[in-house]
KOLGU-4560 file (N, C-alpha, C; in nm, 3 decimals, padded with zeros to 5 digits):
<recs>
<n_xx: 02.154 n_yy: 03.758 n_zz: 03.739 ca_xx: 02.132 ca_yy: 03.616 ca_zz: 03.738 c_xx: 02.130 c_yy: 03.569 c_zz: 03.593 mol: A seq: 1 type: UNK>
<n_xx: 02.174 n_yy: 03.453 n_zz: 03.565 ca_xx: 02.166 ca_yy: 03.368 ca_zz: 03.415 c_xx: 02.107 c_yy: 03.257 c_zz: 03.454 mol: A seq: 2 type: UNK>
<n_xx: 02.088 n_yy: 03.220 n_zz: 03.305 ca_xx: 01.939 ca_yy: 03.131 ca_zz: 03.273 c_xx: 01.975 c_yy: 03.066 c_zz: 03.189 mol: A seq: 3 type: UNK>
<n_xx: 01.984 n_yy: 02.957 n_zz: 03.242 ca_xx: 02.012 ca_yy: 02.844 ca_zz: 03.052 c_xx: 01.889 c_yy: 02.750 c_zz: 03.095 mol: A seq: 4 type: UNK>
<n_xx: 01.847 n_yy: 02.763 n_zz: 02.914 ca_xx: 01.759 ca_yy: 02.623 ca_zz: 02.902 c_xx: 01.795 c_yy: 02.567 c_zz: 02.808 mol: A seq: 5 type: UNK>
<n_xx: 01.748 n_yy: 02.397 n_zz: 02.786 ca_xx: 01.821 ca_yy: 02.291 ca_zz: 02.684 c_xx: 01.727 c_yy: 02.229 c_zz: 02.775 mol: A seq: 6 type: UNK>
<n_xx: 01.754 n_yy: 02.120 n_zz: 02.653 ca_xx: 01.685 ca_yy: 01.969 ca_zz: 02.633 c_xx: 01.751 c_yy: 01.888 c_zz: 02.633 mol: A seq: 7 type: UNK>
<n_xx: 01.648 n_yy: 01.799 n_zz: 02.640 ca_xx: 01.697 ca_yy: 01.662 ca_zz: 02.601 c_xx: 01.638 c_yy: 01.564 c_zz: 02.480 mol: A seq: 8 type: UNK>
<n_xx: 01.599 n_yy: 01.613 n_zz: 02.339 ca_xx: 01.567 ca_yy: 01.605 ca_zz: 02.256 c_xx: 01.490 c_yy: 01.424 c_zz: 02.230 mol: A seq: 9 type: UNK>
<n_xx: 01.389 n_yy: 01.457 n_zz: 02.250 ca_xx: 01.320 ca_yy: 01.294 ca_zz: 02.153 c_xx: 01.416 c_yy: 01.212 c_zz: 02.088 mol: A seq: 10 type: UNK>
<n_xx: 01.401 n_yy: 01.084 n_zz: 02.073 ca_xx: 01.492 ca_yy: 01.064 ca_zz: 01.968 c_xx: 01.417 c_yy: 01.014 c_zz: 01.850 mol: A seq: 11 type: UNK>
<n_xx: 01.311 n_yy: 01.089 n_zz: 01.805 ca_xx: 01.246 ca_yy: 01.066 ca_zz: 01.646 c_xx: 01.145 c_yy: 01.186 c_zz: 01.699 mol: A seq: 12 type: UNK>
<n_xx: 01.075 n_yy: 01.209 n_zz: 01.565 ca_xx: 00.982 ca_yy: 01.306 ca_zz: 01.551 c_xx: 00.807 c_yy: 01.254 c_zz: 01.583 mol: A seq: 13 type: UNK>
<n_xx: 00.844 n_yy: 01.126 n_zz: 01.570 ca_xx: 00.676 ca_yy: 01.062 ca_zz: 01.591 c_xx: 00.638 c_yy: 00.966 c_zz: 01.768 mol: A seq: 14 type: UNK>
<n_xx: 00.551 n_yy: 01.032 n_zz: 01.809 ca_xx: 00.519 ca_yy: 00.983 ca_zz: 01.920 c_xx: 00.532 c_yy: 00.849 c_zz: 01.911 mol: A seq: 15 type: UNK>
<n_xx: 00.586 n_yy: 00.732 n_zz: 01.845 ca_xx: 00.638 ca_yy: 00.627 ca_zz: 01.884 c_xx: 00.747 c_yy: 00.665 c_zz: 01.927 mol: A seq: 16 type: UNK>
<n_xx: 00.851 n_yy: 00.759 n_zz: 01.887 ca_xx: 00.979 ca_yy: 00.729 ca_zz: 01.882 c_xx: 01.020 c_yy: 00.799 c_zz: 02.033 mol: A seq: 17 type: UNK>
<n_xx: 00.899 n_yy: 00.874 n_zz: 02.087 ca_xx: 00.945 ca_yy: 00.937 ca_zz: 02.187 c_xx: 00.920 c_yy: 00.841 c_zz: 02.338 mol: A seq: 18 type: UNK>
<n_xx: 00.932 n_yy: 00.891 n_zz: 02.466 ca_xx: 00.950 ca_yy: 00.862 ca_zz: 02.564 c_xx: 00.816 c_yy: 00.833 c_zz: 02.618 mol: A seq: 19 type: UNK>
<n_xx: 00.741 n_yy: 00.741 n_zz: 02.715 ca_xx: 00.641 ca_yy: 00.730 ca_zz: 02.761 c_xx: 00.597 c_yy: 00.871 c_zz: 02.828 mol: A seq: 20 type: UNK>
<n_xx: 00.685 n_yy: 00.926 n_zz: 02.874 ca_xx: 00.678 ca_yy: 01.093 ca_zz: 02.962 c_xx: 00.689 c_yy: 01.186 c_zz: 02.934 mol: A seq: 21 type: UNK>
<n_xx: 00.642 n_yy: 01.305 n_zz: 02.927 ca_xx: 00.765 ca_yy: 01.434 ca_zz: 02.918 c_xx: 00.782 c_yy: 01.470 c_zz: 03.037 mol: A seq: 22 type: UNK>
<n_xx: 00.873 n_yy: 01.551 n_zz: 03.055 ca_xx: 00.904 ca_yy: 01.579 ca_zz: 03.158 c_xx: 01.005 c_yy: 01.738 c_zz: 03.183 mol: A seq: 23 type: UNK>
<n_xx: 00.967 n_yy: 01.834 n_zz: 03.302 ca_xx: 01.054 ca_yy: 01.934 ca_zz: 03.262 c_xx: 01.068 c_yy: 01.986 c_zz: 03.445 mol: A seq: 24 type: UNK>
<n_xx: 01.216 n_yy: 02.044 n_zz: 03.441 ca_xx: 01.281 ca_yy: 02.035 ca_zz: 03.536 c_xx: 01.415 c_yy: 02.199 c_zz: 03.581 mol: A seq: 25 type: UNK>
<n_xx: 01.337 n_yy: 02.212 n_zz: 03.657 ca_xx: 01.394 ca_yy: 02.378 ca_zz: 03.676 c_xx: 01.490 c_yy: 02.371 c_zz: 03.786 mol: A seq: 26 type: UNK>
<n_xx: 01.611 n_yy: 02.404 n_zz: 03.791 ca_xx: 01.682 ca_yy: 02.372 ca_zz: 03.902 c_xx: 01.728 c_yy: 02.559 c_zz: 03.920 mol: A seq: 27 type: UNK>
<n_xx: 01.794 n_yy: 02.626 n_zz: 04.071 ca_xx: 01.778 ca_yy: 02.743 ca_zz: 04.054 c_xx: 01.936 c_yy: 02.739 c_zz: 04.215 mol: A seq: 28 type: UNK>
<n_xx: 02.033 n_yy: 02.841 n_zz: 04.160 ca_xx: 02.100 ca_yy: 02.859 ca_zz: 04.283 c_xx: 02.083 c_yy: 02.998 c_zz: 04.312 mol: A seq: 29 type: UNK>
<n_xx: 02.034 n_yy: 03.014 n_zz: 04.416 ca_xx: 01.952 ca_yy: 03.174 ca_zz: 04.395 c_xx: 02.044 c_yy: 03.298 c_zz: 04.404 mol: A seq: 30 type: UNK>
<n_xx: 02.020 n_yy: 03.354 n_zz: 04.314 ca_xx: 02.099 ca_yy: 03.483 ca_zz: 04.287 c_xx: 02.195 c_yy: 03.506 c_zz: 04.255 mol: A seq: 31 type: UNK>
<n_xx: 02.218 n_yy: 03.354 n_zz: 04.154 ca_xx: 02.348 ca_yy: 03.370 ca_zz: 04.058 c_xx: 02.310 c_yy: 03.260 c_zz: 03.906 mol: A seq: 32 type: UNK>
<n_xx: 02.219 n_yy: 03.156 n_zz: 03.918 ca_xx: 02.206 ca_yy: 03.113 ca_zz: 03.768 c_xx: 02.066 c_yy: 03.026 c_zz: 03.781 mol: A seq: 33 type: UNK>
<n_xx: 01.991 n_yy: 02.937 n_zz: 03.723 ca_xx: 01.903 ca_yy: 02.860 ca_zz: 03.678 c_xx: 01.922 c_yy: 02.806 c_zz: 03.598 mol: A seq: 34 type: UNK>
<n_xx: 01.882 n_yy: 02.657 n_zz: 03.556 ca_xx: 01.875 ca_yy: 02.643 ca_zz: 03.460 c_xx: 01.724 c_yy: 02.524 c_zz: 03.404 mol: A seq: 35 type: UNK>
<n_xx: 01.668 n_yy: 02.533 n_zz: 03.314 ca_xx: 01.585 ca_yy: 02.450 ca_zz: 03.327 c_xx: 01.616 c_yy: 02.322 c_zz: 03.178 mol: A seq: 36 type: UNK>
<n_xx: 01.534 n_yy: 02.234 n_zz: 03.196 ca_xx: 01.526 ca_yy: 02.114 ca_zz: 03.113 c_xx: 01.437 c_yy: 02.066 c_zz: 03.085 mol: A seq: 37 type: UNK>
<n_xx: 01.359 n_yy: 02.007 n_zz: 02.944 ca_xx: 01.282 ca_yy: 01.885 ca_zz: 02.948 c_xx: 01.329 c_yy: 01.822 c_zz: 02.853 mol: A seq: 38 type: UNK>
<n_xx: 01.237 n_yy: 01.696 n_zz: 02.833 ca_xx: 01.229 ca_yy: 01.594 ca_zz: 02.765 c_xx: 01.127 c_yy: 01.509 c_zz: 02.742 mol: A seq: 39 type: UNK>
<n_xx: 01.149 n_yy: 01.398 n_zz: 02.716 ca_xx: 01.119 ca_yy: 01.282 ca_zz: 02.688 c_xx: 01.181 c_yy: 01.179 c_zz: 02.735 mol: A seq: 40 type: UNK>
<n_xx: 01.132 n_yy: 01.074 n_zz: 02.791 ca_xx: 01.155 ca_yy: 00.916 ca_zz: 02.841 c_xx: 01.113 c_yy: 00.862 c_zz: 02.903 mol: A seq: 41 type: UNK>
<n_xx: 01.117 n_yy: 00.718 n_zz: 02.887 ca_xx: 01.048 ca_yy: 00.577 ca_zz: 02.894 c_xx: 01.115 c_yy: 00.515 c_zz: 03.058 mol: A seq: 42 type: UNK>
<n_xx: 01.043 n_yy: 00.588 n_zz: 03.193 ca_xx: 01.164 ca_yy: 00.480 ca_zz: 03.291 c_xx: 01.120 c_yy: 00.361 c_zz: 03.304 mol: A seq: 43 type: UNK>
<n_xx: 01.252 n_yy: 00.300 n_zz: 03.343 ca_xx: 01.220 ca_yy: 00.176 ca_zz: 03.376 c_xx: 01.143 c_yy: 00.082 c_zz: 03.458 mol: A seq: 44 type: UNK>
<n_xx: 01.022 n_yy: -00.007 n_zz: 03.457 ca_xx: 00.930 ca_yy: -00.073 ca_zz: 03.483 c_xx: 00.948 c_yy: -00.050 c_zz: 03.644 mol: A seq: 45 type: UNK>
<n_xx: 00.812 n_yy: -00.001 n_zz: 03.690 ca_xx: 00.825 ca_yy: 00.025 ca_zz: 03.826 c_xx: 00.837 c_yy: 00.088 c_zz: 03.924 mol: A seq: 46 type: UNK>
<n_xx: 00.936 n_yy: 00.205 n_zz: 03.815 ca_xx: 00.965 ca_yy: 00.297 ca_zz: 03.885 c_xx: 00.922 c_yy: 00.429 c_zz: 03.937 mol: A seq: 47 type: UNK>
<n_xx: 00.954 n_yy: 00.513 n_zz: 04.010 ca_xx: 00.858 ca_yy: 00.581 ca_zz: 04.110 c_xx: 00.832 c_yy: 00.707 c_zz: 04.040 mol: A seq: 48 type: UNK>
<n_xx: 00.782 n_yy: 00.803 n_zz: 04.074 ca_xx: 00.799 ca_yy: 00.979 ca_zz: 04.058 c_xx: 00.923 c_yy: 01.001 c_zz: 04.146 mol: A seq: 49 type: UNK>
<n_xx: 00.978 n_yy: 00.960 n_zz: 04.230 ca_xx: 01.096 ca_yy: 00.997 ca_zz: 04.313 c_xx: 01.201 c_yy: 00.956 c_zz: 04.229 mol: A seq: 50 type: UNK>
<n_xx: 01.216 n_yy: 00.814 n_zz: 04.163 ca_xx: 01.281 ca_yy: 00.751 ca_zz: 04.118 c_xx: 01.306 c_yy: 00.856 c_zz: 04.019 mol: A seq: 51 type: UNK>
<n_xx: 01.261 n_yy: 00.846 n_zz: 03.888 ca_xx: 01.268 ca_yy: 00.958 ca_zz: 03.782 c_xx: 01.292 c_yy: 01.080 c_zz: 03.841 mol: A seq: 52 type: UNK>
<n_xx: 01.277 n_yy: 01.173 n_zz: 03.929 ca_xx: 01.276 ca_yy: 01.284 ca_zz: 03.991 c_xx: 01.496 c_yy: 01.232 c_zz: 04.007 mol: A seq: 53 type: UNK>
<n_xx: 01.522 n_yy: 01.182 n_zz: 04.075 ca_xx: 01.638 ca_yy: 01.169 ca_zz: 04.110 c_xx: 01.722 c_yy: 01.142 c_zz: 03.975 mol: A seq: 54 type: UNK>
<n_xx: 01.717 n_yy: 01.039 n_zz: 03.911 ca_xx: 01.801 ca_yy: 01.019 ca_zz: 03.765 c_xx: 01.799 c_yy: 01.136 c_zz: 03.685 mol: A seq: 55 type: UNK>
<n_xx: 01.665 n_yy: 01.235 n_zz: 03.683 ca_xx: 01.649 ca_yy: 01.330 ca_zz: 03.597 c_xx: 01.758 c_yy: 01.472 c_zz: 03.686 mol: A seq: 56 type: UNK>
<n_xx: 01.722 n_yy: 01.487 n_zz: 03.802 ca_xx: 01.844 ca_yy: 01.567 ca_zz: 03.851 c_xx: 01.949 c_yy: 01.510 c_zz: 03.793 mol: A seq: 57 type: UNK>
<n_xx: 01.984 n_yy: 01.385 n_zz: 03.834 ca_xx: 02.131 ca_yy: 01.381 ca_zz: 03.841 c_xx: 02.208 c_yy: 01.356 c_zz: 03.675 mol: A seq: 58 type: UNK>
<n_xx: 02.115 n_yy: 01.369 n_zz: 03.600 ca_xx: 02.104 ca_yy: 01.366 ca_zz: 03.457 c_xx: 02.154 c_yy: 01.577 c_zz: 03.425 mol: A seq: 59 type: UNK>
<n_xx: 02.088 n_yy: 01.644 n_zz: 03.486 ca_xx: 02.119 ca_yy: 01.800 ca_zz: 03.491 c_xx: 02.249 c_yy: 01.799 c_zz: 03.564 mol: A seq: 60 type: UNK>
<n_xx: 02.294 n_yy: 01.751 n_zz: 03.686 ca_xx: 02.346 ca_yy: 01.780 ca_zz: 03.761 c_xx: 02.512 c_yy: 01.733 c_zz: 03.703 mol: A seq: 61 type: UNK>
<n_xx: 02.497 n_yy: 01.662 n_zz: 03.603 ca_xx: 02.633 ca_yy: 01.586 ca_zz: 03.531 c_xx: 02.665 c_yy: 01.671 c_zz: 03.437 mol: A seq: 62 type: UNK>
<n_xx: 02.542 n_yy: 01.747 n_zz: 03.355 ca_xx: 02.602 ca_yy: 01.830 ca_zz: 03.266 c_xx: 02.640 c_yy: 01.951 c_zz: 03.304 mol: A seq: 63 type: UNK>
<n_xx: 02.585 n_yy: 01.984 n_zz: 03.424 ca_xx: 02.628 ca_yy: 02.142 ca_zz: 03.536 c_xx: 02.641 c_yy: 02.090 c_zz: 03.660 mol: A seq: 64 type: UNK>
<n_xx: 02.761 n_yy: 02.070 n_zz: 03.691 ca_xx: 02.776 ca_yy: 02.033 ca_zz: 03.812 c_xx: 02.794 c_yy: 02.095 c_zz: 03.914 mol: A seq: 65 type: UNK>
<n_xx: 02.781 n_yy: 02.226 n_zz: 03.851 ca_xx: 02.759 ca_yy: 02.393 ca_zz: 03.975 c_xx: 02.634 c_yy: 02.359 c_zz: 03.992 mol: A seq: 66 type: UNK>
<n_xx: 02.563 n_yy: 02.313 n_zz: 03.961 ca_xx: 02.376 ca_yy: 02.287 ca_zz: 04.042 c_xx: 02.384 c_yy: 02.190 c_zz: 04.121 mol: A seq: 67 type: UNK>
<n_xx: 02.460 n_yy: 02.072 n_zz: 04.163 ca_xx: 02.471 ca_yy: 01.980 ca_zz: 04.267 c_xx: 02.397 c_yy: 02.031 c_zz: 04.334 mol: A seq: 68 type: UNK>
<n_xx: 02.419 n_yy: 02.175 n_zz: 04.441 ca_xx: 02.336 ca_yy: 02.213 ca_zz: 04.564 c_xx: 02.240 c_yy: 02.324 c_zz: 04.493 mol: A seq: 69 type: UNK>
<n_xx: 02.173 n_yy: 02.295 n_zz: 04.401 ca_xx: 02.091 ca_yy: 02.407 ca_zz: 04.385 c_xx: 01.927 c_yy: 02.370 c_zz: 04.413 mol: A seq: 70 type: UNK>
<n_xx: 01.877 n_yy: 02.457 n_zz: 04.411 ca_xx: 01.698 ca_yy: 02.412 ca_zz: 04.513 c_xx: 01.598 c_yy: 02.366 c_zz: 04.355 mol: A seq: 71 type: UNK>
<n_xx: 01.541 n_yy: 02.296 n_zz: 04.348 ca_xx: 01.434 ca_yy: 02.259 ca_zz: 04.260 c_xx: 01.339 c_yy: 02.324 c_zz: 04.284 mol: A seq: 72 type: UNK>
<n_xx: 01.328 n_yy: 02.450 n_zz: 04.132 ca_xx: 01.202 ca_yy: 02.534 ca_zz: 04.207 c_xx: 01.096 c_yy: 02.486 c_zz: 04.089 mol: A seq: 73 type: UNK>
<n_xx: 01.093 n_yy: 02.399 n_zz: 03.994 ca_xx: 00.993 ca_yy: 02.263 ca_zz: 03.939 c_xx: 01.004 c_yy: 02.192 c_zz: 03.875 mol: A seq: 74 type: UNK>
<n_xx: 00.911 n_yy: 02.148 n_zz: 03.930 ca_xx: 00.949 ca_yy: 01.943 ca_zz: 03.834 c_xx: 00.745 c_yy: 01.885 c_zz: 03.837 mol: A seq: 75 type: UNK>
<n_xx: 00.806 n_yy: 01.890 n_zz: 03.676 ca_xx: 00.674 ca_yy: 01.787 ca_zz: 03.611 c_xx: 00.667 c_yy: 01.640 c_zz: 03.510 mol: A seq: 76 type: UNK>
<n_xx: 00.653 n_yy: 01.562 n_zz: 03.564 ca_xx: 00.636 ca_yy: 01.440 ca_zz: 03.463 c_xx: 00.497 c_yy: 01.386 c_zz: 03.469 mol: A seq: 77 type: UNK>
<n_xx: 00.419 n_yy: 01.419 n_zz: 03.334 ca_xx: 00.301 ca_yy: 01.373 ca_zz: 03.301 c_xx: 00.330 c_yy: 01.231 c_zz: 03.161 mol: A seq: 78 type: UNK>
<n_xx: 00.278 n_yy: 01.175 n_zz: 03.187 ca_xx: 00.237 ca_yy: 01.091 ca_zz: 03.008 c_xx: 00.257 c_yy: 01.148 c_zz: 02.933 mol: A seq: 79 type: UNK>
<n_xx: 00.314 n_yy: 01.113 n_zz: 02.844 ca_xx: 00.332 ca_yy: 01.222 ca_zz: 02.697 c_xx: 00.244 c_yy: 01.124 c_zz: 02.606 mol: A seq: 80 type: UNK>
<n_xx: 00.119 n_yy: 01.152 n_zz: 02.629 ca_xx: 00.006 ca_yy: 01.146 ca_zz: 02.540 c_xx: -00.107 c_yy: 01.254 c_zz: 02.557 mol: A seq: 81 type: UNK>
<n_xx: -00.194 n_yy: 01.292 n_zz: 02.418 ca_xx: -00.309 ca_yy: 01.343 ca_zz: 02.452 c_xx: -00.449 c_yy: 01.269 c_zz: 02.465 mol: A seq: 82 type: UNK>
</recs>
């Protein structure tokens, strides 16, 4: 099995510049690759944990589009504050 991880990089170094969230996201087609992700970002007003849950797949799923059918084995979006 292979394993890629990558980001999605802040875009500045100072918690202004980053995303209201972090967020990190493991997608897995079993018994041939994984790959996981996080980040940073700000969604748009309103929107759900499902909401973000879906853009953030389909945000992975554009840059590997061999994971389309692969199972989410986790997904976390907390505040990116302490």
């Amino acid at each position: 099995m292979t394993s890629k991880t990558s980001s999605t990089p802040a875009t500045g170094t100072s918690a202004a510049a980053q995303g209201s969230h972090m967020w990190v996201l493991t997608l897995e087609l079993p018994g041939r690759t994984m790959t996981t992700q996080y980040g940073t970002w700000t969604p748009p007003a309103d929107s759900t944990r499902y909401d973000v849950f879906v853009a953030l797949r389909g945000h992975i799923v554009a840059q590997h589009p061999e994971m389309a059918n692969a199972n989410c084995v986790f997904f976390s979006l907390e505040p990116n504050g302490l």
